[in-house]
C-alpha positions in Angstrom: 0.0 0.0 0.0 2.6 2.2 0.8 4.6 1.7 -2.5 1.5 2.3 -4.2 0.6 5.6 -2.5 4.3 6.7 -3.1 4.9 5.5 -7.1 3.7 8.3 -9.0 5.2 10.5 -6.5 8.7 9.1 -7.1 8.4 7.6 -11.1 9.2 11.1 -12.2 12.9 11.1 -10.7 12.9 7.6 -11.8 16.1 8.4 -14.0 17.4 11.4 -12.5 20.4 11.7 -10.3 19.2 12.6 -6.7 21.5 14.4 -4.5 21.9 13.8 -0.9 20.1 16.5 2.3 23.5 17.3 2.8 24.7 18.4 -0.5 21.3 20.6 -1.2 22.0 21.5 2.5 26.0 22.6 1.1 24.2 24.2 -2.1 21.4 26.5 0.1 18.9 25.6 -1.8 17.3 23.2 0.7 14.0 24.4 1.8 12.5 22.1 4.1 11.8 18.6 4.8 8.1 16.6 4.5 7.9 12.3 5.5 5.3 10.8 5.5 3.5 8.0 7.3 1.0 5.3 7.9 -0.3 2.9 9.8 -1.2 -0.1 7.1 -0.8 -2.9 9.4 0.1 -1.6 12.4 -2.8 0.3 14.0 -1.2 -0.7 17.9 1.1 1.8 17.4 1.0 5.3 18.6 2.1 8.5 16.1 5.9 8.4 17.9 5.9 4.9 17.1 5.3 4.9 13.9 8.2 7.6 13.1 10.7 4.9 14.3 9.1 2.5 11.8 11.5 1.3 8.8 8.8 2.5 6.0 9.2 5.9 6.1 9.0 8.2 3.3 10.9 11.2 3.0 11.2 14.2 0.6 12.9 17.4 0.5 11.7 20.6 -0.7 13.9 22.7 -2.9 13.9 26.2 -3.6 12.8 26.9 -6.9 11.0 23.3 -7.2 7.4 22.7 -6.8 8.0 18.6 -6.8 9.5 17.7 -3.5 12.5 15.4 -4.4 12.4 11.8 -3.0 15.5 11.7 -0.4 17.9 8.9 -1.1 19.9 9.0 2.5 17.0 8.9 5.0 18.8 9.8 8.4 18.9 6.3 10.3 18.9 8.2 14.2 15.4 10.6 13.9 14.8 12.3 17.1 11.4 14.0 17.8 11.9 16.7 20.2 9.1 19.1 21.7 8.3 21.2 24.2 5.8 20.9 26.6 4.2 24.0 28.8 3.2 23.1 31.7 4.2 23.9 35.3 6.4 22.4 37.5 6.0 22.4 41.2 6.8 21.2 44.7 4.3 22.6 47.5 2.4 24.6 45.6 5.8 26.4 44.4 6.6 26.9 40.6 10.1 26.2 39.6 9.5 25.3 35.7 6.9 26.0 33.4 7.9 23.9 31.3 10.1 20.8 30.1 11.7 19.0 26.9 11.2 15.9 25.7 13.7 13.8 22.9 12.3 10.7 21.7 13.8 8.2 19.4 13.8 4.5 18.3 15.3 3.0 21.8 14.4 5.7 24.6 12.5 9.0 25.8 14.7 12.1 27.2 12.7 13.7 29.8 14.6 17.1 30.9 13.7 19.5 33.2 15.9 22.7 33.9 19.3 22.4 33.0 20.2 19.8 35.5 17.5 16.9 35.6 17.4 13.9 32.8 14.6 11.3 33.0 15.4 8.4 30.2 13.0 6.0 29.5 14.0 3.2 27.8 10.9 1.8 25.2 12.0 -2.2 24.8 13.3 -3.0 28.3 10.8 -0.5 30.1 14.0 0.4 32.3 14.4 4.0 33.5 17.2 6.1 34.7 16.9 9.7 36.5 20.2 12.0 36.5 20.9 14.9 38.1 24.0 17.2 36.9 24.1 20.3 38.1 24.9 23.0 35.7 27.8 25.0 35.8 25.8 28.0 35.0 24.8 29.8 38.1 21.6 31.1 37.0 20.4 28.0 36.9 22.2 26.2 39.1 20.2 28.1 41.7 16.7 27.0 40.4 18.1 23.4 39.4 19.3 23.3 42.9 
């Protein structure tokens, strides 16, 4: 299904030479990059999961171009990162209003400040919580 959806898109660079993100990258005429997903046979998996999947369709956007250009070297280590607003307290005191979170293939970065890491580890269900404090005073003494 997927190679169906994705043939016409890609028959028209059937004989062309396509360059790799890095070269357009080099050549500044990269624009942007658009994948795309789905879910054919796989409907237990959430929308993070299905990033990590190995059927993942990616083409870049070049300046000057209206057809996105099918990308030969799809990066094998995505990482989604986000972040979320929301407040962080401890008895009824705010010290962060908000927090980042990495994902990719094997685990879930959870930081908070500059000093707190909470990885979650998807296949073993394992966690680990870190604390380094910061070298930067300013917030060291919020971390802290």
């Amino acid at each position: 299904m997927n190679f169906y959806d994705h043939m016409q898109k890609q028959t028209s660079f059937a004989k062309s030479k396509l360059q790799s993100l890095d070269d357009l990258k080099k050549q500044g005429v990269l624009e942007g990059i658009t994948f795309f997903l789905s879910n054919y046979g796989n409907t237990n998996l959430n929308q993070y999961q299905l990033l990590f999947q190995d059927e993942i369709y990616m083409y870049a956007n070049i300046k000057g171009s209206t057809v996105p250009q099918p990308v030969v070297d799809i990066p094998i280590d995505l990482h989604i990162a986000e972040t979320v607003e929301m407040k962080i307290s401890v008895n009824g005191r705010v010290y962060y209003s908000q927090y980042q979170i990495v994902r990719s293939k094997e685990k879930v970065v959870i930081t908070i400040g500059k000093s707190v890491f909470i990885t979650i580890f998807e296949e073993t269900k394992g966690l680990i919580i870190k604390f380094t404090p910061t070298p930067i005073l300013k917030y060291a003494i919020i971390d802290w």
